[in-house]
N, C-alpha and C positions, 0 to 999 in steps of 0.2 A: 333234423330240422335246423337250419341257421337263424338263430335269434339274432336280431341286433347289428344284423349284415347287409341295413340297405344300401349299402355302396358298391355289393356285388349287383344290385340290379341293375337294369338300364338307366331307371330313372336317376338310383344314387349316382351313378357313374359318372350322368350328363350332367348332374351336380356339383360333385366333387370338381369337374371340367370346369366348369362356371366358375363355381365360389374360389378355388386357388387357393395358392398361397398367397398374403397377404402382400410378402414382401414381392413375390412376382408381379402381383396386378399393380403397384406401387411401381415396377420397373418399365410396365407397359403403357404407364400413365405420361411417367417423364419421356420414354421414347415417342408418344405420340406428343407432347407440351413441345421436344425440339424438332419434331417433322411440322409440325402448324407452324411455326413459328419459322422453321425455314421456309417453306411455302407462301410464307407470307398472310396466312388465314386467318391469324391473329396473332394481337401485339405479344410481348414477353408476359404484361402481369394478364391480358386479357385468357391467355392459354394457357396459364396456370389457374384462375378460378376456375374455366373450363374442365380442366382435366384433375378439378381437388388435390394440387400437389401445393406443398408449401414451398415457398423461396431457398428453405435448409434445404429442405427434400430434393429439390431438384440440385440444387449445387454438390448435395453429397452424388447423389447419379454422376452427373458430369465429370465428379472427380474422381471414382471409378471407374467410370466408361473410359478415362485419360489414361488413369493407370491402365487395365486392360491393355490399351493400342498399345504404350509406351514398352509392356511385355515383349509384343510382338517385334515391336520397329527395331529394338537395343540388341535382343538376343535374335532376334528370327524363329522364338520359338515360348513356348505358353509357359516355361521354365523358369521357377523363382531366381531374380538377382537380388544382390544384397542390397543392404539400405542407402548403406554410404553411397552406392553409384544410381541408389533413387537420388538421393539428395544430388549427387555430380549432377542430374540430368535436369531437377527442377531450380537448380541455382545458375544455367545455364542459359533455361528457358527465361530467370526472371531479369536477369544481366543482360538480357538480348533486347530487353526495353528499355532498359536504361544506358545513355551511350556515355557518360560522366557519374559514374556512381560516387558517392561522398563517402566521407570518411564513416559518419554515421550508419550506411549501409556497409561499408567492405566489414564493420567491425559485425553490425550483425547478424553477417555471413558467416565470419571467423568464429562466432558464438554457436550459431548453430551446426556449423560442420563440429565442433567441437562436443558439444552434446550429442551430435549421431556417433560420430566416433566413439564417445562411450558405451552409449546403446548397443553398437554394434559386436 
């Protein structure tokens, strides 16, 4: 007799299928917060009370969902690179905004490449 095993049933099953992982339904929340919000369904905060994600929550999404692509685009392949050429790529990205950076930024570039370089 199996005690204690109703997730081998149909009903646990359709269950376990529903309830999830927490962090999963969390990921399907922020993916549908930036499908409305592209579609134009609703505004940015209006699609996030809609879909109970908080402002962190969805910024940490996006900034995985970044990382992710950035995998793909750099190597061509889902294969860890190192940090240093993380940092190469997001201090590239943040330089591309600014066409006269100041002294004050190149330095606290120079600061943090210099702490990844340790890390690394």
């Amino acid at each position: 007799m199996l005690l204690g095993r109703n997730k081998y049933t149909e009903s646990g099953y359709i269950g376990a299928a529903l309830i999830g992982n927490p962090v999963d339904q969390l990921e399907q929340r922020c993916i549908a917060v930036r499908q409305s919000v592209k579609d134009h369904d609703f505004s940015y905060v209006e699609a996030l009370d809609a879909y109970q994600v908080s402002d962190a929550d969805y910024k940490a999404f996006l900034g995985e969902d970044l990382n992710r692509n950035i995998f793909i685009s750099f190597s061509g392949t889902t294969a860890p690179i190192k940090t240093i050429d993380y940092f190469a790529i997001y201090e590239t990205m943040l330089l591309s905004f600014i066409a006269h950076p100041s002294e004050r930024v190149k330095d606290l570039f120079k600061a943090l490449s210099e702490e990844v370089k340790q890390e690394a």
